[in-house]
C-alpha positions in Angstrom: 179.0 121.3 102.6 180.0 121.1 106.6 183.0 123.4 105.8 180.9 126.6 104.8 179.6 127.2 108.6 181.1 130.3 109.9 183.3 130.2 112.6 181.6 131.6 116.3 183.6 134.6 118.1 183.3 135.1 121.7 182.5 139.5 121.0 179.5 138.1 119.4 177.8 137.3 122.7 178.4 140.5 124.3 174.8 142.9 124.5 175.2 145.8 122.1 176.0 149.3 123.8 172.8 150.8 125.5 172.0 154.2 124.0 170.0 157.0 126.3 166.7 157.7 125.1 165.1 161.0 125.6 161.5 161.6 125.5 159.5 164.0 125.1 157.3 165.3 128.1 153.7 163.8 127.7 151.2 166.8 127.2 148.7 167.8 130.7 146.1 165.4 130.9 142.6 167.2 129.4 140.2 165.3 131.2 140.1 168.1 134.6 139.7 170.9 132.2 136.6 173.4 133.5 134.2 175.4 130.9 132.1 177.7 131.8 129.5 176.8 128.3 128.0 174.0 129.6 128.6 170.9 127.2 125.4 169.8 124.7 125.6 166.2 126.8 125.8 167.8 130.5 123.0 166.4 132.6 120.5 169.4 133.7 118.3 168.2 137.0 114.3 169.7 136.8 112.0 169.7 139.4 108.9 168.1 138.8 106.4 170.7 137.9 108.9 173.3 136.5 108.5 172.7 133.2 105.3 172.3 131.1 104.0 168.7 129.8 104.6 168.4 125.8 101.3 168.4 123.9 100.1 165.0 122.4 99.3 165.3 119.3 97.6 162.3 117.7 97.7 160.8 114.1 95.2 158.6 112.8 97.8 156.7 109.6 94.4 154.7 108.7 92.6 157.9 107.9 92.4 159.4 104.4 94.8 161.8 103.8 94.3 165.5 104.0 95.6 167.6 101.3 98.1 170.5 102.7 96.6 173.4 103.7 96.8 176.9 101.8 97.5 179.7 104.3 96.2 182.1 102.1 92.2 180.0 102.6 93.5 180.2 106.6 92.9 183.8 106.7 89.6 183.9 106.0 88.4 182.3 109.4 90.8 184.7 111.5 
């Protein structure tokens, strides 16, 4: 059916009306802000020396296992 096309109008090529869009102000950035807690991830600098060396303490896994210790039997060697 060629007859059924519709019929092309010249107002149909024109752009449609521009409309003014209004935005919002974007919020301060938060990256600059300044705390005075320092932050759990904040890099601390030590001088060798400052701070004491963490005690080894060695575990032998191949060695029979040692039943826990009652603090009550503890006392006795104070």
């Amino acid at each position: 059916m060629a007859g059924s096309a519709q019929p092309h109008h010249p107002e149909d090529d024109q752009a449609p009306s521009a409309t003014k869009l209004v935005l919002k102000r974007a919020p301060p950035p938060t990256s600059h802000t300044e705390s005075s807690a320092p932050a759990k991830s904040e890099v601390r600098f030590v001088l060798p020396g400052t701070r004491p060396e963490p005690e080894t303490v060695r575990i032998n896994t191949s060695d029979t296992s040692q039943p826990f210790l009652d603090p009550t039997v503890l006392q006795q060697w104070r």
